[in-house]
Structure formats: C-alpha cells, structure tokens
C-alpha positions as a printed Julia matrix, in Angstrom:
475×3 Matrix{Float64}:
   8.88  -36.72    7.98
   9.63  -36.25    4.46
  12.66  -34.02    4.24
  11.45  -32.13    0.66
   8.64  -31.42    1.72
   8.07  -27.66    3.15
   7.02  -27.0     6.97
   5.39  -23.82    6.09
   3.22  -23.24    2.9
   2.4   -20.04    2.44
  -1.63  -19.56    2.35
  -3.34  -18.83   -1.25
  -5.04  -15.4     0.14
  -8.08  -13.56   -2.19
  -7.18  -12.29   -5.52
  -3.75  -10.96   -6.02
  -2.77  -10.98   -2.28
  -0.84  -13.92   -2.37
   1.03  -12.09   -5.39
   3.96  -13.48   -7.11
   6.68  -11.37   -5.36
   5.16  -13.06   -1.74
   5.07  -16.19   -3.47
   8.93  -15.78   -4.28
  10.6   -14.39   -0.88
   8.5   -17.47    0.82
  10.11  -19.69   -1.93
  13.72  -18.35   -1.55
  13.27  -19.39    1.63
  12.98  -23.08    0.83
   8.91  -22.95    2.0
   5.87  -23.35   -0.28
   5.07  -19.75   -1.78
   1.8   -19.77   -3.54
   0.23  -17.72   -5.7
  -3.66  -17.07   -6.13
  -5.02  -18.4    -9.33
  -8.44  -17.16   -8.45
  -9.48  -13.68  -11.12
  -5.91  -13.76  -12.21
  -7.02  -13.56  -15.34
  -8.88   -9.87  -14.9
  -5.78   -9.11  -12.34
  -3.25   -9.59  -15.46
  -5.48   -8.01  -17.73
  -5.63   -4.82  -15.8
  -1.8    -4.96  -14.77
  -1.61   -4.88  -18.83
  -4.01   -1.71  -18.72
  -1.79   -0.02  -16.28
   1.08    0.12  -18.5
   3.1    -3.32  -17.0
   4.64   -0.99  -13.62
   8.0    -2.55  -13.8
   7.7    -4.75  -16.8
   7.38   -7.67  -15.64
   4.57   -9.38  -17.4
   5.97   -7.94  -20.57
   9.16  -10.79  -19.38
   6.75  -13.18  -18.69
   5.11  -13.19  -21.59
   8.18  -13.41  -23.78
   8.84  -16.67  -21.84
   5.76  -18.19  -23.18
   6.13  -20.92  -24.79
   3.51  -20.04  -27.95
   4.63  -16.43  -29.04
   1.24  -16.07  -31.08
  -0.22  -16.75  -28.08
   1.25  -13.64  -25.62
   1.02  -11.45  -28.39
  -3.17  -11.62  -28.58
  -3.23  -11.03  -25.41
  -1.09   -8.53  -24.98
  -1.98   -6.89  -28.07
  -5.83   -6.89  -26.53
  -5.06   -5.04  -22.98
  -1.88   -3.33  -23.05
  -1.85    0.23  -23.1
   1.34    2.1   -22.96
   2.13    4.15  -20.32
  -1.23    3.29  -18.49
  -4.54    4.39  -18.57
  -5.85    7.32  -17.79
  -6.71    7.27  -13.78
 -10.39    8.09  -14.25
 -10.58    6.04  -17.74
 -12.37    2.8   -17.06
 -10.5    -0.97  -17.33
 -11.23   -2.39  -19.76
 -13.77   -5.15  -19.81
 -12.58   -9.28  -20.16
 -14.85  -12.07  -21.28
 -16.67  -13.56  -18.41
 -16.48  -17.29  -18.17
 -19.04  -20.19  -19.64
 -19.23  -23.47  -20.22
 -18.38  -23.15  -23.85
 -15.11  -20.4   -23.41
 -14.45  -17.64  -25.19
 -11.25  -18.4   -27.17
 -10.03  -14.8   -25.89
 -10.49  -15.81  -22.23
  -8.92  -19.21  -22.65
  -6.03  -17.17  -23.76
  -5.71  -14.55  -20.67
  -6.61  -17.59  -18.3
  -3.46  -19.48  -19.63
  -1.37  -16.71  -20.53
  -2.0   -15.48  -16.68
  -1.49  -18.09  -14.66
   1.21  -18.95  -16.58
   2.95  -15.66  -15.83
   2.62  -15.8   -12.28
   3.28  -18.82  -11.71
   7.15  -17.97  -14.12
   7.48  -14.49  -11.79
   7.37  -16.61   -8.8
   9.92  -19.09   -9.85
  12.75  -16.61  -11.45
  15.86  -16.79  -10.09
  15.56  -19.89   -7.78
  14.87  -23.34   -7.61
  12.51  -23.13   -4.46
   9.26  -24.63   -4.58
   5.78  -22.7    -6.21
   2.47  -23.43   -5.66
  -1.11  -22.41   -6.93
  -4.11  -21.81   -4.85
  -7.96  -22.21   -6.59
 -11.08  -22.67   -5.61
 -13.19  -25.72   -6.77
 -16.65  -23.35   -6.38
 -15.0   -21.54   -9.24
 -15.31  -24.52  -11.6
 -15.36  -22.74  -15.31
 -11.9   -21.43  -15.31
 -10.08  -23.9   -13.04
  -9.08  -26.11  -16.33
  -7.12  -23.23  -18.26
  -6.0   -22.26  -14.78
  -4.41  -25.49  -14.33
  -2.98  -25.76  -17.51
  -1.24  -22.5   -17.55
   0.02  -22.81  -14.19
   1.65  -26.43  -14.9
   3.01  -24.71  -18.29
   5.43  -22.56  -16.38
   6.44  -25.63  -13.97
   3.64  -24.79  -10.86
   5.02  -27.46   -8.21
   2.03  -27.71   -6.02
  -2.02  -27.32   -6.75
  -3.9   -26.36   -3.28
  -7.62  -26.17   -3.77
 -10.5   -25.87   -1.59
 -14.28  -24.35   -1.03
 -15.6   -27.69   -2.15
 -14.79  -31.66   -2.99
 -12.52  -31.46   -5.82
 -12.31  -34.95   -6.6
 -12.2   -34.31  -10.05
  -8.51  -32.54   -9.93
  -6.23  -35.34   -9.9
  -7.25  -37.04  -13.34
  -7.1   -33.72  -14.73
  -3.78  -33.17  -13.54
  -2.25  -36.79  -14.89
  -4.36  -35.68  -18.27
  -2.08  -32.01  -18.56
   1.12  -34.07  -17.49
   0.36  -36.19  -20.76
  -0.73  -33.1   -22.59
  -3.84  -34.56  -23.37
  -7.36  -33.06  -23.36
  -9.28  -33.04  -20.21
 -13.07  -32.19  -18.76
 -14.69  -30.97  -15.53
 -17.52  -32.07  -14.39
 -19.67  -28.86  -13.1
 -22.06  -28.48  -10.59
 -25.47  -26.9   -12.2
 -28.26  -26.06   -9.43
 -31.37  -27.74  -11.07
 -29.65  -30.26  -13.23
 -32.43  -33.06  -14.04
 -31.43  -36.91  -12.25
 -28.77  -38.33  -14.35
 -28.07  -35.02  -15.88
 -24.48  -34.03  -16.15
 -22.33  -30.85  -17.46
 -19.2   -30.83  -18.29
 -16.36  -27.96  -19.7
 -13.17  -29.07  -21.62
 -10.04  -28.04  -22.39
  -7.76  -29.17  -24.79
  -4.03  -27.41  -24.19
  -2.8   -28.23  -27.99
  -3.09  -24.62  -29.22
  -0.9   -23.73  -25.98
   1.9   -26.21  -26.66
   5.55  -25.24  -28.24
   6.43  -28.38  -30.99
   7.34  -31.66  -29.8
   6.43  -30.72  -25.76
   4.53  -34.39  -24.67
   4.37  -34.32  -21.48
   4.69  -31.93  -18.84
   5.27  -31.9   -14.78
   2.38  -33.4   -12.78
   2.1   -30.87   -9.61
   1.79  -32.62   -6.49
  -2.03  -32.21   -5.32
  -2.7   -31.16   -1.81
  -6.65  -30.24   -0.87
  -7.72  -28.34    1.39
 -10.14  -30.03    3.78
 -12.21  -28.76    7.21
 -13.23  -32.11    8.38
 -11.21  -35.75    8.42
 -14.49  -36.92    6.76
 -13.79  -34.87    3.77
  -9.95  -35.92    3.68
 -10.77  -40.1     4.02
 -13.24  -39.31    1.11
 -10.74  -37.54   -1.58
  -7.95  -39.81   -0.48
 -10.19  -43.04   -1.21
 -12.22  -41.91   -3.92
 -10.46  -38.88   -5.84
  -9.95  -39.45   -9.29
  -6.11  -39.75   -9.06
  -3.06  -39.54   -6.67
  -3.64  -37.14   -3.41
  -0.41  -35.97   -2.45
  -1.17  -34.69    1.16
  -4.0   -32.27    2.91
  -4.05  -28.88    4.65
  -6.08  -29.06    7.55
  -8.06  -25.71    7.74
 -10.14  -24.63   10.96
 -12.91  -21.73   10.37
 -10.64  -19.49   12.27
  -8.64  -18.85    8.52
  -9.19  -16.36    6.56
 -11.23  -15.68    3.43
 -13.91  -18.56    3.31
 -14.75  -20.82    5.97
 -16.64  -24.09    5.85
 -20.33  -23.76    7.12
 -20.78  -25.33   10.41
 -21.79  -28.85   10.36
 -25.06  -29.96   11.5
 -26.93  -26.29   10.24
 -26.7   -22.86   10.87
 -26.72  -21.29   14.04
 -26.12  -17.97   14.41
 -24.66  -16.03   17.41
 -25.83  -12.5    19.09
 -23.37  -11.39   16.52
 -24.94  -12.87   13.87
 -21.7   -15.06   13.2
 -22.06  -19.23   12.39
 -21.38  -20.85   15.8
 -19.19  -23.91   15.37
 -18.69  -26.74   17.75
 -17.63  -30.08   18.48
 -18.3   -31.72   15.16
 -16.2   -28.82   13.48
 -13.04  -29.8    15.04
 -11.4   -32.57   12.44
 -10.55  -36.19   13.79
  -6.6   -35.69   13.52
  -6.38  -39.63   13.8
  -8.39  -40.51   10.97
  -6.38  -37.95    8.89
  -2.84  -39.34   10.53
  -4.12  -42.89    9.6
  -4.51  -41.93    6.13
  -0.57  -42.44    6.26
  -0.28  -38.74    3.7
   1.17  -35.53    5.26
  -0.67  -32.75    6.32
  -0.3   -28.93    7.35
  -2.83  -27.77    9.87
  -4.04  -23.55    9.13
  -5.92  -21.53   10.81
  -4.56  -19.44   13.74
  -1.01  -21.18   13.71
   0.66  -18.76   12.12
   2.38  -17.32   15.32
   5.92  -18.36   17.13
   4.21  -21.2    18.84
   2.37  -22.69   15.84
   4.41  -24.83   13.82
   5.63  -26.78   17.28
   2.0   -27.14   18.39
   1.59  -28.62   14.38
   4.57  -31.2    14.82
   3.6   -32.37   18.06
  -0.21  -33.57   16.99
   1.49  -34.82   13.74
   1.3   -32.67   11.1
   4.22  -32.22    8.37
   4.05  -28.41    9.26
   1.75  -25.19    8.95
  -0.37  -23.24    6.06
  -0.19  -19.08    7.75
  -2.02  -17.18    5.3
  -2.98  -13.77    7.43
   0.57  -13.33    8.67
   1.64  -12.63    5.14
  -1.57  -11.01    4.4
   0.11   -8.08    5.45
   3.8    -7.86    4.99
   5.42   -5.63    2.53
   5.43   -8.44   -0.54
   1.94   -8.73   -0.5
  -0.41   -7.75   -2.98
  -2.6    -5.97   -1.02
  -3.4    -2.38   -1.67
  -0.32   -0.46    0.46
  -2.84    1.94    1.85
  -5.22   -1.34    3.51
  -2.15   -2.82    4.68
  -0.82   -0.67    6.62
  -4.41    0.91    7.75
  -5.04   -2.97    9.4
  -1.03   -3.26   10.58
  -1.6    -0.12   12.46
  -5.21   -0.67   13.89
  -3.55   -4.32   15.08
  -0.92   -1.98   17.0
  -3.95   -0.44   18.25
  -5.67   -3.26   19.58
  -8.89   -1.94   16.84
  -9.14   -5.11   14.65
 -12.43   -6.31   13.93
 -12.44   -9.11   12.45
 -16.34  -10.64   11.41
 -17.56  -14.34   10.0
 -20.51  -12.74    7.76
 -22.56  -16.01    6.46
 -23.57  -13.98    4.03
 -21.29  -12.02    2.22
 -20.41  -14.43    0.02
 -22.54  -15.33   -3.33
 -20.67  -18.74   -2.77
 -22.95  -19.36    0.3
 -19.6   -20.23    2.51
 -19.46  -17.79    5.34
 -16.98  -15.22    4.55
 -13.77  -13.34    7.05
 -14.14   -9.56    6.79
 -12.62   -7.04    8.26
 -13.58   -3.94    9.64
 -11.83   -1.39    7.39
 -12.46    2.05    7.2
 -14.12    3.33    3.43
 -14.51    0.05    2.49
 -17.83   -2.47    2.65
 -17.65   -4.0     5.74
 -19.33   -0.36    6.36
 -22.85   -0.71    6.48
 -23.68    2.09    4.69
 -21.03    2.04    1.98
 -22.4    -1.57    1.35
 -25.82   -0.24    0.96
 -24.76    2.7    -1.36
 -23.03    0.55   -3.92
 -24.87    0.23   -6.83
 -24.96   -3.64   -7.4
 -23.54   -4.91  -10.47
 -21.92   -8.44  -11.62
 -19.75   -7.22  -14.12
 -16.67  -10.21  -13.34
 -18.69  -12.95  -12.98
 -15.73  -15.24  -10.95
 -18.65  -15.95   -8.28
 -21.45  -17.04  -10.81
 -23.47  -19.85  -10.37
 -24.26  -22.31  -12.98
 -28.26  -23.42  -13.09
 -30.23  -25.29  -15.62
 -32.51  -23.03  -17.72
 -35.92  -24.76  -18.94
 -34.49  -25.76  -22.4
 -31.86  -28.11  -21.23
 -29.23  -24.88  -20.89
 -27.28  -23.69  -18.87
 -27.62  -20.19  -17.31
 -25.49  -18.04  -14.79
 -26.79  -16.49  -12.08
 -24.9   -14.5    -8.95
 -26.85  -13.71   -5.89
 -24.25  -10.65   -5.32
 -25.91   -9.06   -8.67
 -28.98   -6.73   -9.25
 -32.16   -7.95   -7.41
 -34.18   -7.75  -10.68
 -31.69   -9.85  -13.22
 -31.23  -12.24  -10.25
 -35.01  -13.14   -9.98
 -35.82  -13.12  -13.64
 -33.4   -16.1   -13.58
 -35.36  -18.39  -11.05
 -33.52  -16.61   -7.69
 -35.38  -15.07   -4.88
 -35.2   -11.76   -3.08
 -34.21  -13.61    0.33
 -30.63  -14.87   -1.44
 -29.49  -11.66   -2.29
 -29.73  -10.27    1.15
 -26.66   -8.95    2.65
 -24.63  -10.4    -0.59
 -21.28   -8.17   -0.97
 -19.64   -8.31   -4.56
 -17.17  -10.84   -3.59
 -15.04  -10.42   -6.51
 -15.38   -6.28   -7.28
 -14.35   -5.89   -3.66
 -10.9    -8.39   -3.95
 -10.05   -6.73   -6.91
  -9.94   -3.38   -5.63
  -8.23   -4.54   -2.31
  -5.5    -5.12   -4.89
  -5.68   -2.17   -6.35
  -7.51   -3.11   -9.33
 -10.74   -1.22   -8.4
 -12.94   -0.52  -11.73
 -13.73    3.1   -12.11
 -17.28    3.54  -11.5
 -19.86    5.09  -14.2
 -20.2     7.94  -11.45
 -16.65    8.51  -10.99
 -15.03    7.13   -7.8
 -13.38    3.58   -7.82
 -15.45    0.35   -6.31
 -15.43    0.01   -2.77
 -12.79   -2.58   -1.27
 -13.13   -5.91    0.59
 -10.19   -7.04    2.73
 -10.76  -10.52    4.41
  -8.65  -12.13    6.84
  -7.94  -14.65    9.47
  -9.55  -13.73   13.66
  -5.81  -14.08   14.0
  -5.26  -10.37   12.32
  -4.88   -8.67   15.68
  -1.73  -10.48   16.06
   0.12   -9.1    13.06
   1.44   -6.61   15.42
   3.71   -9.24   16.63
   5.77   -9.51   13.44
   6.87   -5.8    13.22
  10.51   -4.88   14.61
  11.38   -2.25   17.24
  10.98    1.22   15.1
   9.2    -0.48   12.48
   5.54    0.67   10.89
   5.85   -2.79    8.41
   7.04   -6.07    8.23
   8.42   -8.51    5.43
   8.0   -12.3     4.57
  10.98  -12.76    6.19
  10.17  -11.39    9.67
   7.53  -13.93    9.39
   9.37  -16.85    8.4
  11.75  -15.99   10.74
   8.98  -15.97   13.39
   7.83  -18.93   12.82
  10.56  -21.11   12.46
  12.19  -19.53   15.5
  14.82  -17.89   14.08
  15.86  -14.87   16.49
C-alpha cells in the first residue's frame, strides 16, 4: 500500500456540493478533498453576482496568475453588494465547439479559483471531479484546475480515454484537443475542440504539475480498457457500484425496469475485483461504504481505501443549500428518506439518484409545472446537422426546439433540468420570468438514510470531521 496515497477521497458530488470549503476540511485532514468542476463556471459567475459573501473569490482572483485575465471576468459579473433578490442572474455564454473567448475565461478563471480556495493554508492533497459526458468545457476545466496546482483529476459518466494525453499536453503547456462525441457523425467523421492555455500563462511558466489521473469505472471491463488503451498514464481507479449517488451506470445487458420503475441490476453489474487487482494500480471502491464498517470491508478485498460522497453530502461544509440539508438530515432521523434511481431524469441518458424532497422536483407535480427551458446548456448534446455542422440539442429542453432539431417526443419524457435543478440545490436558483426561483434537485446515494449516524448526542448537524472521524474509527 502506497503510504501517500489517501484512504478516503472525498466524492465529487453535483454542482457546488462538493464546494471548496468541504474540499479543504477533508484535505486538512490528510484525505483527498475534491471539488466539482462540473457548471463551476455559472456557480462562480453567480457567486460574483451575489456580491463575493465573504470575499473570497475576489482573493482568488488576485492570485491568478494573468491579472488581465481576472479582471474581464470580474469586471463582467461582479456586482457590488449583490443583486437585487428578485433581479435575475445574469446570463453566461453556453458552451460550443468553437468557445466563446468570454467563457474560456470564466471556465479557467473558475476552476482555477476553487481549486486555490481548497488548497490555502495547507499542503494536503486537492482533487477535481468532471464528467467526460460534459465534453465542451472539460479542456479549460482542466487547464484552470492544474493552473492553481489541482493534485488529482477524477472523471467519470463515460470512457475518458482521451484525458491522460491532455493532461501530459497542460503539464508541457502546450495546446491540446478533445475528441467529442456527435450523435449522427458520418463513418470516419470526427470532431474535435481545442484549447490552447498561452493567453492564460504568467511569462516564462513551461511546464506545469501533471495531476495524477484516477477514473471512475462501474465494471473491471471498463478499468482493463483505460488502463491498456488510454492515451497516457492511469494513475489508479475508483470502483463505483450504482448504489452512489448522482449518476449511475445503466445496467448491463438492457433495461429492465422494476414495479418501481427503477433499472434492476444484477450479476453482470457487480465488477470482477480480480481483474481490477491484477491490473497491479490502486483502487478505492464507492458506493455505500461510506459508514464505520466501510473502509475495513475496502482493505480486506484489496482496495487502497474508499470514495464516500453522500456522507459529506450533508455535513455543515457542504455546498448544499442549508435549508435541503438539514430538511434530508432530519427526515434521515426520521426514518422518511426516499431515495429513487429515475432512468430518466437525466438528459445524459444515465439513470439518475433523486431524492424525495419536499418543494422541489422529485414532486410530480412541481416537475410538471415547470416551464421547461435549457437556458445552461452543461447537459447538451452534440449532433451533426445536415451541412456537416454541428448542433446542440438537450432532451431536458422545450418539446418543440427539441424536435425541430431531429429529437422525438418519446426522449423528452420524464426529462428533469439536470443542471437548473443542481444549481439551485446550491443556492444558485435563477429567478424565474414569473417571479419565484427554479425548483431544486438534490441527488444522493440509497445510503442517505444513514446520515443520521454521523450526528452527535444533542446535535441537529454534523461536520467533515465527524465523518472522517467515523470512518477511520476514530472515537
């Protein structure tokens, strides 16, 4: 067992919730804190519109290393004080194949700062979680991320092959492209998006950090493939059953659907440990470990350690909206957690954790009352239009614009607005034309009634640190 190596990595949860303070107490702790890269670029853009509470981008971005740089952006969202609370946000560039300079900004600028916030004032490890189904942004992502020293890349919802070329490419400072995934693309046909980081490097920086690279993988199938035939070095895996949070791998074989209308997994789900042991990299098994038993039951099949990602869902550093946090923390006290795999929430076409909250759209009726709208874009799907072009398309947006671009009715049934609903589960809800604020979506692991477990005698919360005590056994 490699000795610098973490036991517990901290899980890369939705957008925001694995925020840059959780990311920190994890780290100080001498585990992998992690910080979600996904929409961080419309998170720090609305932080901006809110005034900077507590001023801490406004540090970050005087730590970047291209002052011209942090001042566009800044200069573009900030507002002082904060909006007003019934004043809309502000709208960002969505992302395309060909970026909008102003959105390669934000992209870098962001990740960059929360990435720095999470490292300040220790020397603890940091990490970055994205998704590979979110292809346009992932190269700006990257770079910003590995511009503030990010010491780990976890990605997953996909076969990022891809990655680890593009990661010895930013450690050399040198251009790099992504090959994307276009529904429709002719035989032969490929796409591509580049980046090139010169306009985000200080004078005479060469060569940067290369973040270790650890994928996340649902089958030892998946894991022989990127360790044989990734693009670069694979530095280890995190072994994720469909009982995590957030997405889930379909089932293998097709889908079959329960009298709950959930994906039923079996045999074939379950990952060949041996195959994945034999690969001779470590590996962190997630999904429902993340309770006093779990990181011994890990160890003894072989694994390095554990990814928990719902445990710290919930505690007090967490980006989560307060209000959601404590309204699951207390329902888990009640034994009221509902906790459903919906195969089709998600635009992404991964079945998708939610959980039964109150006001928010795992309610059937809230769900059908939003009006639908794709106004983010994170969950967009690229497609080839008839002139050799590519289009974007999200099955989570209004029937009509989805169908005049080659999409059917049937898709769009039961889609949620994936990105809208993160957002506001952060507390970065738009304000709606209407008035009101957008509905929330709060995923988790089927491990969320157990929460309850982490709280104190007397207590109503919990920290990071009850949970890392927790698990490592610490009384």
């Amino acid at each position: 067992m490699n000795p610098t190596l973490p036991r517990i990595i901290q899980g890369g949860m939705g957008v925001a919730v694995s925020s840059w303070r959780l990311a920190r107490a994890v780290s100080l702790r001498g585990q992998l804190g992690v910080v979600s890269g996904t929409a961080i670029d419309a998170v720090v853009a609305r932080r901006l519109q809110l005034g900077d509470p507590g001023g801490d981008l406004r540090k970050a971005f005087a730590a970047f290393p291209v002052p011209a740089v942090a001042r566009r952006v800044w200069q573009r969202y900030y507002i002082e004080g904060g909006k007003p609370p019934g004043k809309r946000f502000r709208s960002k560039p969505v992302p395309s194949v060909k970026m909008p300079p102003a959105l390669l900004d934000l992209l870098v600028v962001a990740n960059f700062s929360e990435v720095f916030l999470a490292r300040q004032g220790h020397d603890g490890l940091v990490g970055v979680n994205l998704m590979e189904k979110i292809q346009l942004p992932n190269l700006a992502s990257l770079f910003g991320a590995m511009l503030a020293g990010v010491d780990a890349v976890l990605m997953g919802a996909g076969i990022p092959r891809g990655i680890p070329a593009i990661l010895d490419r930013f450690s050399r400072c040198e251009p790099a492209e992504l090959k994307l995934d276009v529904a429709g693309a002719l035989p032969g046909e490929e796409f591509h998006t580049t980046f090139d980081p010169a306009p985000y490097l200080a004078p005479g920086i060469t060569s940067l950090k290369r973040p270790r690279f650890l994928p996340i993988v649902s089958s030892s199938t998946l894991a022989m493939t990127l360790a044989r035939k990734s693009s670069g070095q694979v530095d280890g895996f995190i072994v994720e059953g469909h009982t995590a949070g957030g997405h889930n791998a379909p089932p293998r074989g097709g889908l079959t659907l329960d009298q709950n209308n959930e994906p039923v997994y079996g045999k074939r789900d379950v990952p060949d440990l041996e195959q994945i042991r034999n690969l001779g990299l470590p590996f962190w098994m997630a999904g429902s470990y993340g309770d006093a038993t779990g990181l011994k039951r890990a160890e003894a099949i072989g694994a390095h350690g554990i990814q928990v990602g719902t445990a710290f869902a919930f505690c007090d550093e967490s980006g989560m909206a307060p209000e959601l946090r404590q309204s699951v923390v207390q329902a888990a006290c009640e034994g009221a957690v509902k906790v459903v795999t919906d195969p089709r929430a998600s635009p992404t076409g991964f079945p998708f954790k939610v959980v039964g909250v109150d006001g928010t759209v795992s309610d059937p009726a809230i769900y059908v009352a939003r009006e639908r709208v794709c106004d983010l874009g994170v969950l967009r799907q690229c497609y080839r239009m008839p002139d050799g072009s590519v289009g974007y398309r999200c099955s989570g947006e209004p029937l009509e614009d989805y169908q005049r671009k080659g999409g059917t009715e049937a898709e769009t049934v039961g889609r949620k607005c994936v990105c809208n609903g993160l957002m506001a589960a952060a507390g970065y809800g738009q304000v709606l034309h209407g008035g009101g604020v957008e509905p929330s979506l709060v995923t988790a692991g089927d491990e969320t009634s157990q929460i309850r477990n982490f709280l104190r005698p007397g207590r109503t919360s919990y920290s990071a640190d009850d949970v890392l005590d927790c698990l490592l056994g610490i009384a």
